[in-house]
N, C-alpha and C positions, 0 to 999 in steps of 0.2 A: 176785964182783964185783957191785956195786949197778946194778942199771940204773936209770936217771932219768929218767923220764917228761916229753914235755912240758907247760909252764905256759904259761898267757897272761905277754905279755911283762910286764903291771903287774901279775902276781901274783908275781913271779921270786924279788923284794926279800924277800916274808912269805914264801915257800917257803922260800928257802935261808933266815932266819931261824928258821921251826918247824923244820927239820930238820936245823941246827947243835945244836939244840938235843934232839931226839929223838936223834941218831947218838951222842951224850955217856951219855944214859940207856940206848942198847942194846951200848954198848960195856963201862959198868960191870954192867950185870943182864939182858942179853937176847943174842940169838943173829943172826946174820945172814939167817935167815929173818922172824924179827921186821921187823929192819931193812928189807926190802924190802916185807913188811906196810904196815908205816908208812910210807914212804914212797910207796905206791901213792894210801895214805887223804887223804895230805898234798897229791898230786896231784889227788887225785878233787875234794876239795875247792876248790881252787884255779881249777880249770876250769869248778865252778857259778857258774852267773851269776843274781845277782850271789854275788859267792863269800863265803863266810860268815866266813872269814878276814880280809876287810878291814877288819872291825871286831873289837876285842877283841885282849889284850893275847897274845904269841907264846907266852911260858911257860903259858901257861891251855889256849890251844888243845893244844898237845905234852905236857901231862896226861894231858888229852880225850882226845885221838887213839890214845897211848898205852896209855889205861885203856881203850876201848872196844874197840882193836885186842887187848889182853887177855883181856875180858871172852867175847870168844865165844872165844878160844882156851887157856882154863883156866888162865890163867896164876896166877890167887891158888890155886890148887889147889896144897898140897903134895906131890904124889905124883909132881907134873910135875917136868919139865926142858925150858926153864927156869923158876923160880918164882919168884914173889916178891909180896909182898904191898901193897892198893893202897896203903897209908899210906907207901909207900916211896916211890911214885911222888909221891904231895902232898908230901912232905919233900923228893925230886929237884928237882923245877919249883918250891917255893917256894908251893903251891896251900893252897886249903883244901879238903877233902874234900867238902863241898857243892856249891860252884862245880865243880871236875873232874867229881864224878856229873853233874852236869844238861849240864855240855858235851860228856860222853864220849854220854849218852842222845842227845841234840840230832845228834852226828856218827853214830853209830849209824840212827839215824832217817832224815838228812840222806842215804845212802849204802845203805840198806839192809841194816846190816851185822849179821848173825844167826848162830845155827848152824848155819843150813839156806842160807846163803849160801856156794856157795863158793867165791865169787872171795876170800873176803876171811879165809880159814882158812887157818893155814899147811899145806904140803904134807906133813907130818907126820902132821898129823889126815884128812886127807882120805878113808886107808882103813877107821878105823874110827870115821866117822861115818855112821850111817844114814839121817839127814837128808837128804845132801845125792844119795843115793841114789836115794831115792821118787820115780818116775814113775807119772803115773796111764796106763795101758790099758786103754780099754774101760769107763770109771768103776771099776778097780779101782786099787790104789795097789801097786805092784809096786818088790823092789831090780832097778834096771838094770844089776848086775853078774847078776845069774840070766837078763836076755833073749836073743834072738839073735842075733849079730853086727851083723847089718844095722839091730836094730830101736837096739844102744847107738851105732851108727852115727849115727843120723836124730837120737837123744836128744843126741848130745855136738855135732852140725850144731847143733840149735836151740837149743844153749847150756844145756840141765836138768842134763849133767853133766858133770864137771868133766876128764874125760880119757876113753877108750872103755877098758876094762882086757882086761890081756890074759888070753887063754885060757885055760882051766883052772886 
């Protein structure tokens, strides 16, 4: 089940619009962790003020959102599951491959969204991503699954990572 984050009440309109629209492309090529990806991105966005959504047309942004919400989780990668390539996504929404890059980079940027982010990875990727691992101790850059209980305690308190994992 999708949980649905809240919007300001004037963004409601372009939310449920980008995401009538993104739930059609995750339902033909994407997975339900997608699905809640994006709609997280659709949310985050929505709630910047001024939200960057208000301008620009819905199928552009739900490219955007889509391609970027891909791009750090390897989705044009064939090896994955699930996969699909971006020119699929500009032929879903109607886009040109131009406009999507620069609004997928623009939402990317706008939200911080990376590989070393990882609020914004599906929970799939999370264990074997390194990235999102690295704490620095002592100016040294250590994985937080190798420290001591207490210390991936204080690390997943201050939000560095993304769950405390379990033992052995």
């Amino acid at each position: 089940m999708i949980e649905i984050p809240k919007v300001p009440k004037a963004m409601q309109e372009k939310f449920g619009a980008i995401l009538r629209l993104t739930d059609a492309f995750c339902t033909a090529h994407l997975d339900e962790d997608y699905r809640q990806l994006i709609v997280e991105v659709v949310a985050a966005l929505s709630r910047k003020r001024p939200s960057p959504l208000a301008r620009g047309k819905e199928n552009i942004w739900a490219a955007a959102i889509v391609h970027a919400v891909g791009t750090v989780n390897f989705l044009f990668d064939a090896s994955q599951t699930p996969h699909c390539r971006a020119p699929q996504i500009y032929a879903f929404f109607g886009t040109a491959a131009s406009t999507s890059q620069n609004k997928s980079k623009e939402v990317r940027e706008l939200l911080g969204i990376s590989h070393a982010s990882f609020k914004w990875l599906l929970p799939s990727r999370l264990n074997n991503n390194p990235l999102i691992w690295m704490v620095q101790v002592n100016g040294f850059f250590m994985d937080a699954r190798d420290l001591p209980a207490e210390l991936q305690q204080e690390a997943y308190k201050r939000g560095l990572i993304p769950y405390v994992p379990k033992p052995g």
